[in-house]
C-alpha positions as CSV (number, residue, x, y, z in Angstrom):
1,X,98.7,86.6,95.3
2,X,99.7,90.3,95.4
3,X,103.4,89.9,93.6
4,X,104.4,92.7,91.9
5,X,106.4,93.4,89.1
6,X,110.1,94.6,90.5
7,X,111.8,97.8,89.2
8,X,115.5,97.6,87.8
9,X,118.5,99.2,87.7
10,X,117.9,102.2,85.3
11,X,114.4,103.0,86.6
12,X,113.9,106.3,87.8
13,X,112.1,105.7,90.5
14,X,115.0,103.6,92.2
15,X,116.9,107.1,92.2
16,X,114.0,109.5,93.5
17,X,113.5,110.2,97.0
18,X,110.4,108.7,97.9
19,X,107.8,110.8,99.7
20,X,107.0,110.4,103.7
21,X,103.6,108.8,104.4
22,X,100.7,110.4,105.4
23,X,98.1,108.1,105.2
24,X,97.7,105.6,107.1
25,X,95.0,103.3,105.4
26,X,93.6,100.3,103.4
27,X,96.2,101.3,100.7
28,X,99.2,101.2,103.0
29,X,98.2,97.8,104.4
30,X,98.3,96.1,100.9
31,X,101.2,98.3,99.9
32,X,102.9,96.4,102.7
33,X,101.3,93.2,101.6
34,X,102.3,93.4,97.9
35,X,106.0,94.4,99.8
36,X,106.2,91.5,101.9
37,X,104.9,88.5,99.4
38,X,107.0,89.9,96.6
39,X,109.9,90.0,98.5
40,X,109.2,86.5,99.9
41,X,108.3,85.2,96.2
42,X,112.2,86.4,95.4
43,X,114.2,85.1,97.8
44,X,115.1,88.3,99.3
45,X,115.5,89.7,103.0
46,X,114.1,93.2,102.2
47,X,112.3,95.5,99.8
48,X,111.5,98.8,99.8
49,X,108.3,100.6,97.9
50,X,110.2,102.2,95.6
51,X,111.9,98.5,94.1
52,X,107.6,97.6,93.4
53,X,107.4,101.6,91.7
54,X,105.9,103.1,95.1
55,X,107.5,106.4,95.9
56,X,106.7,106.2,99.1
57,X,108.9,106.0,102.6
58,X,107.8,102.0,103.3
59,X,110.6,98.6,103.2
60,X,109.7,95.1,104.5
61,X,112.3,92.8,106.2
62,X,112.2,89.5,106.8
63,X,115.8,87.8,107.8
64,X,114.5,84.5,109.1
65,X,115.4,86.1,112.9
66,X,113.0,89.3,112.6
67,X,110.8,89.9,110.0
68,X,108.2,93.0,109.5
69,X,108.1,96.4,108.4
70,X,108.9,100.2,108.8
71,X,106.7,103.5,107.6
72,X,108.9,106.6,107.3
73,X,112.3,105.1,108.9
74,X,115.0,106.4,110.8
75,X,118.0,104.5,112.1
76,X,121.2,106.1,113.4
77,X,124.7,104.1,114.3
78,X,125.1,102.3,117.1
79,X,128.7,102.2,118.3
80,X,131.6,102.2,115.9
81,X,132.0,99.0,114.2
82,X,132.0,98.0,110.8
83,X,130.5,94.9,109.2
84,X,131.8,94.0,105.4
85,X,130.1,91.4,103.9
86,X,128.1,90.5,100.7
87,X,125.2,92.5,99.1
88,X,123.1,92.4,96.2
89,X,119.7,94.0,94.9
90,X,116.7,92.5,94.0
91,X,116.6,95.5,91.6
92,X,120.1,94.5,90.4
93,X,119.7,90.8,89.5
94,X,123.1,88.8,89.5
95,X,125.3,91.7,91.1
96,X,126.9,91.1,94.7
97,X,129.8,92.5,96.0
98,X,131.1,93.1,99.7
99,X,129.6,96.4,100.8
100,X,130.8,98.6,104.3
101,X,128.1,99.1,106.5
102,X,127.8,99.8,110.3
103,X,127.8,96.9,112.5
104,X,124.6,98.0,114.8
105,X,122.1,100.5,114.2
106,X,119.1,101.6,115.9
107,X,115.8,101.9,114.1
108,X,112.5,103.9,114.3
109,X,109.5,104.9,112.4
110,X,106.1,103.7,112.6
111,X,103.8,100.4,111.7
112,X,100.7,100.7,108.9
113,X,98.6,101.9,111.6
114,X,100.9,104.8,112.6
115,X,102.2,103.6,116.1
116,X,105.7,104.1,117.2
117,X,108.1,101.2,116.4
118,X,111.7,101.2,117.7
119,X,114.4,98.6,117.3
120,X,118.4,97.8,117.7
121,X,119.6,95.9,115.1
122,X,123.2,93.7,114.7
123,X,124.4,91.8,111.5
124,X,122.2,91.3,108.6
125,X,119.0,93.1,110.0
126,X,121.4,95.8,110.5
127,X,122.6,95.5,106.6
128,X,119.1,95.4,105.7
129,X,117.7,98.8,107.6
130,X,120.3,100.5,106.1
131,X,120.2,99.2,102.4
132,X,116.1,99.4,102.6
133,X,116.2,102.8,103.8
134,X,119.0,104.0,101.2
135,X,116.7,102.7,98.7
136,X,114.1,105.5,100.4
137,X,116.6,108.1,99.7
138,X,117.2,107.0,95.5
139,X,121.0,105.9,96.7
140,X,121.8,101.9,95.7
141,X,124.3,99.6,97.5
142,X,126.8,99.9,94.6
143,X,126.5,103.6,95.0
144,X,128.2,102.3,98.5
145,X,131.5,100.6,96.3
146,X,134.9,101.9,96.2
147,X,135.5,103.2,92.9
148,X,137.2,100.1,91.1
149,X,134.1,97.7,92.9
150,X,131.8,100.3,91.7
151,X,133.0,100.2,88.2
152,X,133.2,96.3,87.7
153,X,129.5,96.7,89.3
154,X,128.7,98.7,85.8
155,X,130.0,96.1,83.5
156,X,128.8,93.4,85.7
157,X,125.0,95.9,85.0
158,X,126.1,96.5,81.4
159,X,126.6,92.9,80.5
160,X,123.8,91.5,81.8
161,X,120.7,90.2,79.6
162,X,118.2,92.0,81.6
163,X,120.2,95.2,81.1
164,X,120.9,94.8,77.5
165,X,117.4,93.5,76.8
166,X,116.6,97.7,77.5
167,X,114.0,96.1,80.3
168,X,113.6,98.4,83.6
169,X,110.9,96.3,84.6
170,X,110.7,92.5,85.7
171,X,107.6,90.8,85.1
172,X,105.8,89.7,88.2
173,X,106.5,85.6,88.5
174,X,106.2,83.5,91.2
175,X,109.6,82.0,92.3
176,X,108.7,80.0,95.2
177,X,110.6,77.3,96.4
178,X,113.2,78.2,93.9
179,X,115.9,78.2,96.7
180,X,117.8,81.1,95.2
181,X,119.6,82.3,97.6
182,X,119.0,85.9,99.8
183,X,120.8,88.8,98.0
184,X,122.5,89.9,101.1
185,X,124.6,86.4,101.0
186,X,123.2,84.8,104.2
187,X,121.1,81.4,104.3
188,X,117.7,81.7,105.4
């Protein structure tokens, strides 16, 4: 297995902009690998390099309807609707709160081997392009809260064991078949 250990809240990597990819190799294909079974092994419908300590422009989705992977994304919105609904962070263990983002969006960027991928995405793939890519740009979904969400976010952060245990790191373990649930609040 290629789990990796998964960055927390307070890592600086999770707030750097990660760098566009140039190279389109052996490297990128297990970078996407050690994306895709890491995410799997938590439970979660997306991860970005940067959540494994990768500063590179790279996120893996996998919502149970669509499921695969993005080098150096785009998306703009499609139409003007809004979806609210619950969000978390593999990076942010135990935090969730309802988070704005656009309903639709429309995605692009390229696969491992550098051809053109484009998609339209509704819902939770939607939710997940977005969050993934803001993850790309060093911005977090509680960076996304209004200001009293955002600050009950913090003490949620500041009370928690991983937080107060100093750790910006969590161990690589596997966690399959734990049934925990998806950290953007939808069943798998």
């Amino acid at each position: 297995m290629t789990i990796q250990p998964v960055r927390l809240f307070g890592d600086p990597i999770l707030r750097a902009r990660a760098a566009e990819v140039t190279a389109f190799d052996r490297d990128l294909r297990q970078l996407v690998t050690d994306l895709t079974e890491t995410m799997h092994d938590d439970g979660g419908v997306g991860m970005a390099a940067p959540q494994i300590g990768v500063g590179l422009r790279v996120f893996v989705y996998d919502t149970g309807d669509a499921s695969g992977h993005l080098v150096n994304p785009r998306w703009e919105v499609v139409g003007d609707e809004e979806q609210v609904g619950p969000e978390g962070c593999l990076s942010i263990p135990g935090v969730r709160y309802d988070t704005r983002r656009a309903l639709r969006v429309r995605a692009s960027g390229v696969d491992v081997d550098g051809a053109p991928v484009a998609f339209e995405a509704e819902g939770l793939l939607a939710r997940c392009v977005q969050h993934e890519t803001d993850h790309l740009d060093g911005v977090l979904f509680i960076d996304r809260l209004d200001p009293a969400q955002r600050k009950e976010a913090m003490r949620v952060i500041r009370e928690s064991d991983w937080f107060t245990a100093g750790s910006t790191v969590r161990p690589a373990r596997s966690m399959s078949g734990s049934g925990r649930p998806n950290p953007f609040g939808a069943g798998r």
